[in-house]
N, C-alpha and C positions, 0 to 999 in steps of 0.2 A: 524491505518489508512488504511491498507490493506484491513484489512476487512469492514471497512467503505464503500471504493470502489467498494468490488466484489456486497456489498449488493444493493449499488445505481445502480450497472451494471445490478444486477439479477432484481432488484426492475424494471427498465427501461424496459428488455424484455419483463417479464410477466405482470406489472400491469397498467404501462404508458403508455403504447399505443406502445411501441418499437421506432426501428428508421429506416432511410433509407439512401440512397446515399446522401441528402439533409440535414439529422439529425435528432432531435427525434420529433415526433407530437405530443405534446404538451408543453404547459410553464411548468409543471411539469416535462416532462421527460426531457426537455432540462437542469433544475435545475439539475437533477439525472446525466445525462450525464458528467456534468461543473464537479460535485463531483466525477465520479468515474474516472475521465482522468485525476485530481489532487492527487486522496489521493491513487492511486494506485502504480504512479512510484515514490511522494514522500515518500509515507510507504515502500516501497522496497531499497529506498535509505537508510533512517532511519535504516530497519533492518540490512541493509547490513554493515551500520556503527557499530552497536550495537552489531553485530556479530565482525567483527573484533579488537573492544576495549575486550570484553569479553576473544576472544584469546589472545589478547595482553596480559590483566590481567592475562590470566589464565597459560603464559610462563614466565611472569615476578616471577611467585610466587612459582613456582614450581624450579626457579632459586636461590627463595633467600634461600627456605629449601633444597637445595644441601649444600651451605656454600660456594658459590662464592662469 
């Protein structure tokens, strides 16, 4: 999803036309925009979740081949 975002973000500067204090000039780049202000900080929550259950697993396991 992150990367979905950065591309709608990078796609928006250079090929839609960009944006300004009022938002992007055109119905394309405004579509671009809507995507990359959603799939940016929800793909960063995702990962950040996805990061923490991985360490979770990866202390749970390391616990159970101790022999506690």
């Amino acid at each position: 999803m992150v990367g979905t975002g950065l591309l709608a973000a990078v796609l928006l500067v250079t090929v839609l036309g960009g944006y300004s204090r009022t938002g992007a000039s055109t119905n394309t780049g405004w579509f671009a925009l809507i995507v990359a202000l959603m799939c940016i900080p929800f793909g960063l929550m995702l990962l950040a979740l996805g990061l923490a259950k991985w360490l979770k697993n990866r202390r749970e396991s390391s616990t159970a081949s101790d022999g506690r």
